[in-house]
VOGU-3710 file (C-alpha; in Angstrom, 3 decimals, decimal comma):
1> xxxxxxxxxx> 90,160/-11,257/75,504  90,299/-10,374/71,883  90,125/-6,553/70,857  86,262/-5,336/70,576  83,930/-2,349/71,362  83,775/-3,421/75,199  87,349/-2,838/75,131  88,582/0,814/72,925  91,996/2,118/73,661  92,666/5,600/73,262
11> xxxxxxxxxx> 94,434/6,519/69,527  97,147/8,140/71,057  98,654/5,111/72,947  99,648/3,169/70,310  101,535/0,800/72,446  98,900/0,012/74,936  96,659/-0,585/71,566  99,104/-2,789/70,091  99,103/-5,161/73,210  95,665/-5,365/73,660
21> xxxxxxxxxx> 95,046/-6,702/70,546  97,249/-9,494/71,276  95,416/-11,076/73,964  93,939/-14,116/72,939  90,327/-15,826/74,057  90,477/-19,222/75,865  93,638/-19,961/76,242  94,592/-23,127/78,536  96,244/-23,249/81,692  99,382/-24,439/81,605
31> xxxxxxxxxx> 101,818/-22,050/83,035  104,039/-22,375/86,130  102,796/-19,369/89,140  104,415/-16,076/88,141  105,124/-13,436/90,920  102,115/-10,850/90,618  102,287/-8,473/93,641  99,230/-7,877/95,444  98,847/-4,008/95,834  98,337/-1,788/98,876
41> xxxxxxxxxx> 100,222/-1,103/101,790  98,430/-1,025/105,085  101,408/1,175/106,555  101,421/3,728/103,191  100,935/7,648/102,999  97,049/6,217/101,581  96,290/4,012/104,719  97,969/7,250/107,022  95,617/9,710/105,264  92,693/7,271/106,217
51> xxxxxxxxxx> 93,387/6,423/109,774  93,890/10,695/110,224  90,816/11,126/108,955  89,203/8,360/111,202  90,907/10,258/114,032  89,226/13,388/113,755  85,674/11,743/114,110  86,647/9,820/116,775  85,238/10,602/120,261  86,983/9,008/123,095
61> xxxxxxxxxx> 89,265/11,247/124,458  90,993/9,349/127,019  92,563/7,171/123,523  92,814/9,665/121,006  96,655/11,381/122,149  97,542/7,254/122,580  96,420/6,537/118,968  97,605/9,208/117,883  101,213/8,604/118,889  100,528/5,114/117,661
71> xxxxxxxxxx> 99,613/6,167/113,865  102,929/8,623/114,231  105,194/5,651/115,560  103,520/3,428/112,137  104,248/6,558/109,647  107,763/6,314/111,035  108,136/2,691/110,861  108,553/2,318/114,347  106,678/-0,835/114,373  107,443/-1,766/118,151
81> xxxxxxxxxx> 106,542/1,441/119,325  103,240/1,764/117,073  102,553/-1,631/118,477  102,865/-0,690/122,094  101,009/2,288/121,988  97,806/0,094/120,488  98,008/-2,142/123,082  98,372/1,016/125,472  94,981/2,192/123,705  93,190/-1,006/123,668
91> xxxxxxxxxx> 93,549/-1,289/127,697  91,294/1,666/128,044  89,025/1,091/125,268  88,758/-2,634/123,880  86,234/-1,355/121,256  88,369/1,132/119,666  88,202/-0,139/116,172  91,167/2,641/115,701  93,178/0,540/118,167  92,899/-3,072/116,427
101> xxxxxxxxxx> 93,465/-1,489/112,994  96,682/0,039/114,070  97,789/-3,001/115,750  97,335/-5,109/112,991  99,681/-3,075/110,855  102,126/-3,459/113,707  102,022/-6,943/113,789  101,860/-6,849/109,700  105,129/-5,343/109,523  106,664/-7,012/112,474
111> xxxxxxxxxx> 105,889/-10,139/110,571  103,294/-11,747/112,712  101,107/-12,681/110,036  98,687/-14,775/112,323  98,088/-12,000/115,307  97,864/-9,407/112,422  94,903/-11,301/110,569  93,211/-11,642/113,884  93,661/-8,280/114,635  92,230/-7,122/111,267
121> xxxxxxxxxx> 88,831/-9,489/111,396  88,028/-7,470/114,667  88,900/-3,916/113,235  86,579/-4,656/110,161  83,915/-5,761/113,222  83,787/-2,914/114,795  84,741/-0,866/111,625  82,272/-2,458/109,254  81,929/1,053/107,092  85,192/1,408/106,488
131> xxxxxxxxxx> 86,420/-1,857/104,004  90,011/-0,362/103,464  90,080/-3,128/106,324  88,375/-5,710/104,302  91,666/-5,258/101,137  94,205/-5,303/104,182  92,939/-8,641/105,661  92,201/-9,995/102,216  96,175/-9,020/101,590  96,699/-11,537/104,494
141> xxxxxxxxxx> 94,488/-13,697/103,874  95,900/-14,816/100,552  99,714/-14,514/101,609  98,581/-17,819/104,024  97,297/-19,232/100,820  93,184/-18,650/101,597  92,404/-17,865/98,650  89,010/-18,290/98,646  88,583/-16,020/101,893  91,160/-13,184/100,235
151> xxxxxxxxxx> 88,411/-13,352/96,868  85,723/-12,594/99,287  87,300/-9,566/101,153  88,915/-8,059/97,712  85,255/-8,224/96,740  83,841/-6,631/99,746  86,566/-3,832/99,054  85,758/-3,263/95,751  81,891/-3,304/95,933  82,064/0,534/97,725
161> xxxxxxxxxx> 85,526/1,070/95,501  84,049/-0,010/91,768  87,270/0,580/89,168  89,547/0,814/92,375  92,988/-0,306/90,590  94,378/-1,540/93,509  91,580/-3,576/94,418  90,724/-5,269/91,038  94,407/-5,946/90,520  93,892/-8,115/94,112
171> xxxxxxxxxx> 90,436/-9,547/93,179  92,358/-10,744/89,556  95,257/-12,207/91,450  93,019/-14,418/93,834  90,852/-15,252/90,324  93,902/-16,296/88,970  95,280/-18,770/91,537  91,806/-20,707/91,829  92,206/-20,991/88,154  89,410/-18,818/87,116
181> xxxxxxxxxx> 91,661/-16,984/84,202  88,376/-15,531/81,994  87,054/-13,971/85,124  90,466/-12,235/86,162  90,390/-11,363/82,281  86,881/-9,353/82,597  87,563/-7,663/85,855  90,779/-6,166/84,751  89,427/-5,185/81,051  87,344/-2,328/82,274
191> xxxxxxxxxx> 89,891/-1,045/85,045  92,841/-1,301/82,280  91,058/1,001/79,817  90,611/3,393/82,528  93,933/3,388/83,736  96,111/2,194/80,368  99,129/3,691/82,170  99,026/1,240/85,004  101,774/-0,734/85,034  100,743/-2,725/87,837
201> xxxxxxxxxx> 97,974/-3,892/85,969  99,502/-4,932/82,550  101,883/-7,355/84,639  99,028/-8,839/86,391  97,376/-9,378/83,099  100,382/-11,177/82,125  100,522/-13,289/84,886  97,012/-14,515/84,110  98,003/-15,157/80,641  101,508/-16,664/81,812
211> xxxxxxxxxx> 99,692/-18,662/84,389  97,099/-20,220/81,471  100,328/-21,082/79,001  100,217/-18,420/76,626  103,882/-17,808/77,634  104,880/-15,360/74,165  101,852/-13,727/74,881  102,797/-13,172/78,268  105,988/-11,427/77,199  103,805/-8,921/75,314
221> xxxxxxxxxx> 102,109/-7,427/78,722  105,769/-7,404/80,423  106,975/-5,613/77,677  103,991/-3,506/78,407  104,260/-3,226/81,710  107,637/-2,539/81,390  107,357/0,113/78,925  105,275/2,149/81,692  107,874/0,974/83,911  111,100/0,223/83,274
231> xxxxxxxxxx> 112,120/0,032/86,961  109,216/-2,905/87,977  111,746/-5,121/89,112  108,698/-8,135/89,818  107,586/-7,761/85,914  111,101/-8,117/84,752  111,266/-11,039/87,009  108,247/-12,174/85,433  109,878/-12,019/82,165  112,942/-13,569/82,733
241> xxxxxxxxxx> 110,773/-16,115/83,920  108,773/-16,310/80,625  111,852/-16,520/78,548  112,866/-19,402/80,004  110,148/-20,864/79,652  109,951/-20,595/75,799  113,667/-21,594/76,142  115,568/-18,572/76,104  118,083/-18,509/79,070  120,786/-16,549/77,532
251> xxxxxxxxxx> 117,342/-13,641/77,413  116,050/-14,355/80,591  119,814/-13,853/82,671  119,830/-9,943/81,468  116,293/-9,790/82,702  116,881/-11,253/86,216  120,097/-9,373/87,094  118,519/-5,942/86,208  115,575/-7,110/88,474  117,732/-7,550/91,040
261> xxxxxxxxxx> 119,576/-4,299/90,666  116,217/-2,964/91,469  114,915/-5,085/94,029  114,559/-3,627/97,589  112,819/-6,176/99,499  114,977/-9,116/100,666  112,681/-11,535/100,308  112,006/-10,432/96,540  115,677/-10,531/96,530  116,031/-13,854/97,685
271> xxxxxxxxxx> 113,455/-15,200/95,253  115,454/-13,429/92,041  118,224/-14,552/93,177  117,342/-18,268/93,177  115,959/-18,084/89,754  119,106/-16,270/88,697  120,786/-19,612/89,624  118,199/-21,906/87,607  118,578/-19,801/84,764  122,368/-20,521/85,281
281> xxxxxxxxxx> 121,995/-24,193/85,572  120,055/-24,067/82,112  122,133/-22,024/80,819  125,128/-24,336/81,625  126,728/-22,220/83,548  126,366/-24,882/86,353  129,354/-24,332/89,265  127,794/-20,858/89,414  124,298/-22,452/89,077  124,489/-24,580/92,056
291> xxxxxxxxxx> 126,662/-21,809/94,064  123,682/-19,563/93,610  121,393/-22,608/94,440  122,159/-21,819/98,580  119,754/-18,951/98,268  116,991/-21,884/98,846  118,131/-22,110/102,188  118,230/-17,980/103,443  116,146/-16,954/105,416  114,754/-14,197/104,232
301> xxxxxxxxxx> 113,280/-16,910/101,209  109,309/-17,284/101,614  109,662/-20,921/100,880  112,757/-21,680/102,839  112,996/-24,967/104,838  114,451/-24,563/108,066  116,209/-27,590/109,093  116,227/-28,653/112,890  119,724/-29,773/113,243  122,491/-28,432/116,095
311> xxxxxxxxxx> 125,474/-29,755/114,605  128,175/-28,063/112,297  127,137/-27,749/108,529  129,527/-29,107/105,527  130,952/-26,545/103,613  132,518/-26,919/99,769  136,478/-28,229/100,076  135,523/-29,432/103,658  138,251/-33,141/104,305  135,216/-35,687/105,024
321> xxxxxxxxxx> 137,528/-38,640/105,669  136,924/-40,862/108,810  134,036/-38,082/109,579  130,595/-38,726/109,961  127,867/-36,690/108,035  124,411/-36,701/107,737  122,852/-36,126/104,474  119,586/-34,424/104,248  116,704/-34,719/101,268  115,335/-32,091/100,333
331> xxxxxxxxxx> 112,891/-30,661/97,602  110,426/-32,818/95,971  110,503/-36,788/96,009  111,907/-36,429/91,886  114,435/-33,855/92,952  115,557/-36,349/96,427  116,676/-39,062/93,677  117,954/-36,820/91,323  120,089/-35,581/93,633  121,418/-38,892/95,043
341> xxxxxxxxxx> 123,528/-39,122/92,054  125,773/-37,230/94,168  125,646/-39,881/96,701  128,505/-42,341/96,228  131,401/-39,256/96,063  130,446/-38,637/99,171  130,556/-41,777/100,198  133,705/-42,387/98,825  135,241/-39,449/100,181  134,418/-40,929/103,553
351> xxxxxxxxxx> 136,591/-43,793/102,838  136,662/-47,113/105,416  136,556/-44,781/108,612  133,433/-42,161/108,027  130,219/-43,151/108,862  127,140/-41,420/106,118  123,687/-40,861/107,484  120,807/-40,428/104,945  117,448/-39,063/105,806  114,897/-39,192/102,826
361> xxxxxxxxxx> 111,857/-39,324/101,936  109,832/-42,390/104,147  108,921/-44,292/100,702  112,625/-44,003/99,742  114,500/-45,842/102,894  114,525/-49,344/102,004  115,871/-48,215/97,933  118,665/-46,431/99,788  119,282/-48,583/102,258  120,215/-51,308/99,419
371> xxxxxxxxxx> 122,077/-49,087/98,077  124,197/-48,037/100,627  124,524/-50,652/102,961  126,976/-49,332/105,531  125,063/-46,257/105,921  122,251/-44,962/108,240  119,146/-44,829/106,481  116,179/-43,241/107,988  113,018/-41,492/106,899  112,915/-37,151/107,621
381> xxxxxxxxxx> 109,891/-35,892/109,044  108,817/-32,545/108,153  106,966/-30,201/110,138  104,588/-26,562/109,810  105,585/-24,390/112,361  103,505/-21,324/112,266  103,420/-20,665/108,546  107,152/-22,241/108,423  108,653/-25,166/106,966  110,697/-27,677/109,525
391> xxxxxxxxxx> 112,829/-30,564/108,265  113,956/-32,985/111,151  116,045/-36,320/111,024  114,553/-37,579/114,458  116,492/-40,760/113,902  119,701/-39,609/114,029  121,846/-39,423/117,065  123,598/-36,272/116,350  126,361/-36,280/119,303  127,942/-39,078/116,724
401> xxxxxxxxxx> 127,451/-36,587/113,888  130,492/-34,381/112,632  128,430/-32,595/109,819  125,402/-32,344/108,130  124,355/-30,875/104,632  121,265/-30,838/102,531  121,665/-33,126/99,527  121,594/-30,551/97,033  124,458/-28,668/98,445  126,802/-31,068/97,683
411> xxxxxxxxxx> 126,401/-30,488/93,905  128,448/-27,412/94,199  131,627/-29,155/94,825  130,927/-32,643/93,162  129,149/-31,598/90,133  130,463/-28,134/88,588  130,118/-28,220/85,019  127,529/-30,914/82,999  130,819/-33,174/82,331  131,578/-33,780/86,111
421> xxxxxxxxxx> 128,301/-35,846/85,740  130,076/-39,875/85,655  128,853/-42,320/83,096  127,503/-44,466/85,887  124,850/-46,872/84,372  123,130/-46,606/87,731  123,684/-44,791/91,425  120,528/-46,610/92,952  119,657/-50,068/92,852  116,984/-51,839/93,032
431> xxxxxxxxxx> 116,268/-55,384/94,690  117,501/-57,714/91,708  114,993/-60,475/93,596  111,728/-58,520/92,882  113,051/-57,116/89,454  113,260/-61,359/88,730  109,721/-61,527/89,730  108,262/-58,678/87,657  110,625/-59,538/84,851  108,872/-63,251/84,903
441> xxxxxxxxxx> 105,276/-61,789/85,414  105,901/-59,686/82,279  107,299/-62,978/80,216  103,928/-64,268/80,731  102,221/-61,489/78,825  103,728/-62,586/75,611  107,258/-62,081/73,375  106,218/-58,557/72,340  108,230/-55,527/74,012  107,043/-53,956/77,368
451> xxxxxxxxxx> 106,475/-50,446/77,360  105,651/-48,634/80,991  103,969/-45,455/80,578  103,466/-42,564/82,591  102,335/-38,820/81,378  101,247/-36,422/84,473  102,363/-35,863/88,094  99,565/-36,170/90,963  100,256/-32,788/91,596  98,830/-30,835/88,561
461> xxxxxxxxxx> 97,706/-27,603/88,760  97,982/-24,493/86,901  101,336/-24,160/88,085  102,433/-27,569/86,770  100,730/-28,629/83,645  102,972/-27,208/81,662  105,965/-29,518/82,021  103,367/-32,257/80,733  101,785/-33,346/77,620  98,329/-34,107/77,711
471> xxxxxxxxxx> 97,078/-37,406/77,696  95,003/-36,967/74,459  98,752/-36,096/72,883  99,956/-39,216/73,427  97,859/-41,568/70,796  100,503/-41,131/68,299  102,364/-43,597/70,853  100,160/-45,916/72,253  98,848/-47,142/68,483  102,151/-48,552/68,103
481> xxxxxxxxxx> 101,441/-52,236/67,578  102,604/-55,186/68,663  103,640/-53,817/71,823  102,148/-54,167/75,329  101,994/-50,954/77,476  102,179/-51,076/81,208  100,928/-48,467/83,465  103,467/-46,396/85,488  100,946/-43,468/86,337  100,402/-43,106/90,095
491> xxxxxxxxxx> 97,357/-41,048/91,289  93,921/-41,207/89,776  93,854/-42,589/85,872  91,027/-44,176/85,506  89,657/-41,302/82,819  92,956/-41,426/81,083  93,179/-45,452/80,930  89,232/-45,408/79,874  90,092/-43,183/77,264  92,745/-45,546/75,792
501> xxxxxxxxxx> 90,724/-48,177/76,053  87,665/-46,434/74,017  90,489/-46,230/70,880  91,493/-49,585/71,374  94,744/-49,297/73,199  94,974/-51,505/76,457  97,034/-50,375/79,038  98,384/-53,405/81,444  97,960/-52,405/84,813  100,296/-54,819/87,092
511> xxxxxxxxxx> 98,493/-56,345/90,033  99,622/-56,195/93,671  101,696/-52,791/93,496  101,006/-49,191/94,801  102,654/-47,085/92,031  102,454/-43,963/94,094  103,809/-45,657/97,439  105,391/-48,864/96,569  108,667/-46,819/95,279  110,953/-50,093/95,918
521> xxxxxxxxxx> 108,256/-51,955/93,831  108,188/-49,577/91,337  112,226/-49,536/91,028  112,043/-53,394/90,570  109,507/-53,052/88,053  111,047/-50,232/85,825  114,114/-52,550/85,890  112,339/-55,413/84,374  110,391/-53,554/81,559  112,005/-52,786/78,359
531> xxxxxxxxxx> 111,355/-49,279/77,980  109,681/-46,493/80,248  108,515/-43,309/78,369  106,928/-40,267/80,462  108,199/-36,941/81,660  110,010/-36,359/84,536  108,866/-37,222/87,458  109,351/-39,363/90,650  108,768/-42,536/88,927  110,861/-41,568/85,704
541> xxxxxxxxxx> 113,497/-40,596/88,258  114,043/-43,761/90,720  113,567/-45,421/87,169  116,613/-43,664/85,563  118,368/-43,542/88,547  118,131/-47,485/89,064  119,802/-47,866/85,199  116,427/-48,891/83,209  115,962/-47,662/79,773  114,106/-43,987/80,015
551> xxxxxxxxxx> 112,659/-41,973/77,411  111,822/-38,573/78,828  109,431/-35,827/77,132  111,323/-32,602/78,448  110,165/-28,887/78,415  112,318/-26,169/76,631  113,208/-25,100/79,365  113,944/-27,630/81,691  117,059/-26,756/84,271  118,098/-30,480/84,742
561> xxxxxxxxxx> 119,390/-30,650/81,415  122,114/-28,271/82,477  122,052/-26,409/79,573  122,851/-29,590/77,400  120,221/-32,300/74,985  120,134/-34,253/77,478  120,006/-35,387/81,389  123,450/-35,693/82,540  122,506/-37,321/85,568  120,968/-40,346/83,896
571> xxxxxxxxxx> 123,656/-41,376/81,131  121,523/-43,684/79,296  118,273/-41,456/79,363  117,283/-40,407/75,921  115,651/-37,021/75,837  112,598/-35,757/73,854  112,089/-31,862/73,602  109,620/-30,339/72,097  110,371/-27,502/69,657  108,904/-24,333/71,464
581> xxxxxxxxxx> 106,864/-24,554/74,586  103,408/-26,453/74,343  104,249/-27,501/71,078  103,639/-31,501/71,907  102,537/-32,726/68,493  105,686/-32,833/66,993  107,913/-34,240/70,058  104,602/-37,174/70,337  105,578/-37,850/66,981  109,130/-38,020/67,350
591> xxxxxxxxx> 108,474/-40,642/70,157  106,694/-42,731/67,670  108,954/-42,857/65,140  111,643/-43,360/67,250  110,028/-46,420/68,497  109,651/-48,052/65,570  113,258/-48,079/64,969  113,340/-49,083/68,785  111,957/-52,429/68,427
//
């Protein structure tokens, strides 16, 4: 959204002029989800003012004192009370459209996000004039990720509310998230240059901008945003964020702590407080790093996993010898082996007498049951509860169990500072049997060296392309010659592997083997190639973690490197960073050179 006509900005804020100009046309998504608040609060002075004004039209008597204490006992925050007394008013009058709309703040607040949305479809029934409702229940709507149905209700709201500022900020944000960045561009335009001292809406335009790559332009509309605002604890967030991105962790700490000073709501606490410890860990500040890393598991985190476990939980310094403890994965299937590295301290802190459980990932039993014979080895199974996150180890007779611990928890005693990470060449192993086969299979392909490659994860949206060059990137590599190129890439690559193909490059794809579920088969495979290149990812992982020879294309501002040039949980890893965030041409090109020296 370059600066034109459509879009004039009043000569006396200079600022706001300054920033606009900046904001480039068609820029790609590539940006991991920023925190853009949705705006409106059902239970606020605004939504009071409305539901008093409601209250003098309405005509049924035998509910209006009820309601009336109701919409007192909701300006209080008396959420229980408010709650009762809509019930109270419903059992007279079912109808009351008065009654549901109170109740469904209630429930709102009380954190009953299901009854509340049900609550708010039938107040917009029998309240179809007044679509207040409709941004309320769109609120909703997208917090249980419907986006789609949240786009359609922030519409409805602001077709009788055109230029509404709260309601076009809501409309952008749902735009956003379904990856429609120009349209979340052109809604907020017009509403921005009426309201250029918005500072609601300057972060949301940097979200949108954050959230399509254009990370240093983000940074522009914080410092916006923040300019209007210093005290908008979510933009500063937003920028810490950012920073990182492009790199910059010793900018981004300032950033985070001051958005915490600021920071009310727990859960917005919770959330700046575990990227606080990520921008620790890149940093290298890592004992404090993984300290801070616990804040995963509060409560009051929105994307806590609650673990389903009634036994005693290992704490840091805790004596584990002779005991029995269960070990929990956690996070993504990449993160699960990265973290095993971890693995054999524990199990040597056990010593001859303690017994170690392991619940992973169901594609990763049989990889760590090699590798650690004597334990337990079983898959987790993981459960949604209600909007919640459950993590179980049915398996696992727990009256035998002394402790239990998610995996990554143990990094805070084990692994306190990037050196603490051993020169192991592997902590996983695969089975030496199949990595004979695939090693013979390969033999038969010729003398020349044997390259796997891999470039994207399966999940890749918005939020994720960043960490990953795009496929088009990597010719620079693939025209190497005299070298023959395997496939590692699990998920759908047929485009991708067409594409090489149409420049002459042909990718090997090895028969028999389900990259994305075959992980033991994929270990065994790694191990028998001479070379895997690719970012990280699960395959890159059990690769590096099993001892093969990894190449992997980082991102500036990638936490794993523990504020160091390389991975210190895979020692012989060599690292490839590219020189400012999406920059990939020159890091592709590094890779290429480097492998001619390689070979």
């Amino acid at each position: 959204m370059g600066r034109d006509a459509a879009f004039p900005v009043p000569a006396s804020d200079t600022a706001s002029e300054a920033v606009l100009s900046a904001l480039p046309l068609g820029a790609q998504p590539t940006q991991l989800r920023p925190a853009a608040p949705l705006a409106g609060d059902a239970a606020g002075t605004a939504a009071i003012g409305r539901l008093k004004s409601i209250m003098t039209e309405l005509k049924a008597e035998a509910t209006k004192p009820i309601l009336q204490q109701a919409i007192d006992a909701v300006k209080a925050d008396d959420w229980r009370t408010g709650g009762t007394k809509a019930l109270e008013a419903l059992e007279i009058d079912e109808q009351s459209g008065v009654g549901w709309w109170v109740l469904a703040i209630c429930r709102e607040k009380a954190g009953d996000v299901k009854s509340a949305l049900t609550c708010y479809e039938t107040a917009l029934q029998l309240l179809p004039d007044h679509s207040e409702i409709a941004n309320d229940l769109g609120r909703l709507a997208y917090m249980l990720g419907m986006k789609d149905v949240a786009e359609k209700l922030f519409a409805h709201f602001l077709a009788s509310h055109p230029g509404h500022v709260e309601g076009a900020n809501n409309l952008a944000c749902a735009l956003r998230d379904q990856e429609r960045f120009e349209e979340a561009i052109e809604l907020l335009r017009p509403v921005i240059y009426a309201e250029p001292e918005t500072a609601l809406l300057w972060n949301t335009l940097g979200t949108v901008l954050n959230e399509q790559g254009e990370i240093a332009q983000s940074i522009t509309f914080y410092d916006e945003a923040l300019r209007l605002d210093p005290h908008f604890a979510r933009c500063r967030y937003n920028r810490a964020n950012a920073r990182l991105s492009m790199g910059d962790a010793t900018g981004a700490l300032p950033d985070v702590e001051q958005a915490l000073k600021e920071t009310v709501l727990e859960s917005e606490v919770s959330m700046m407080k575990l990227a606080r410890s990520t921008i620790l860990l890149c940093a290298g500040r890592v004992g404090e790093g993984w300290d801070g890393y616990e804040e995963r598991l509060a409560p009051t985190f929105g994307d806590v996993t609650h673990f389903a476990i009634d036994r005693p939980r290992w704490t840091p310094g805790q004596d584990l010898a002779g005991k029995s403890i269960a070990v929990i994965g956690e996070q993504g299937l990449g993160d699960e082996v990265m973290f095993a590295n971890v693995l054999p301290d524990v199990a040597g802190a056990l010593g001859d007498g303690g017994r170690l459980t392991l619940a992973v990932e169901h594609r990763l039993v049989s990889l760590f049951q090699r590798t650690f014979p004597e334990a337990t080895v079983g898959a987790h199974a993981t459960y949604k509860v209600d909007g919640h996150v459950l993590r179980a180890a049915p398996f696992v007779e727990w009256d035998g169990v002394d402790c239990w611990v998610p995996i990554a928890s143990l990094l805070r005693e084990h692994r306190r500072s990037a050196e603490a990470y051993p020169a192991r060449p592997r902590f996983l192993h695969a089975d030496p049997t199949r990595v004979d086969h695939w090693r013979g299979v390969l033999a038969d392909l010729g003398p020349q060296p044997k390259i796997g490659v891999l470039w994207k994860s399966l999940k890749l949206d918005a939020a994720r392309r960043r960490y990953f060059s795009p496929f088009e990137q990597w010719k620079p590599v693939l025209q190497r010659e005299g070298t023959t190129f395997v496939n590692l890439q699990y998920g759908d690559c047929d485009l991708e592997l067409a594409e090489a193909r149409a420049q002459g490059v042909q990718i090997w794809h090895p028969p028999g083997i389900d990259l994305k579920n075959d992980l033991d088969e994929v270990a065994a495979l790694s191990c028998a190639l001479d070379l895997i290149i690719g970012p990280a990812n699960a395959t890159t992982n059990i690769a590096a973690a099993c001892g093969a020879p990894v190449w992997l294309i980082s991102t500036p501002g990638a936490w794993p490197r523990l504020g160091t040039d390389r991975y210190p949980w895979y020692p012989q890893a060599r690292v490839f960073t590219p020189p400012a965030f999406n920059r990939w041409d020159p890091v592709m090109a590094e890779v290429a050179e480097a492998l001619k020296t390689a070979f």
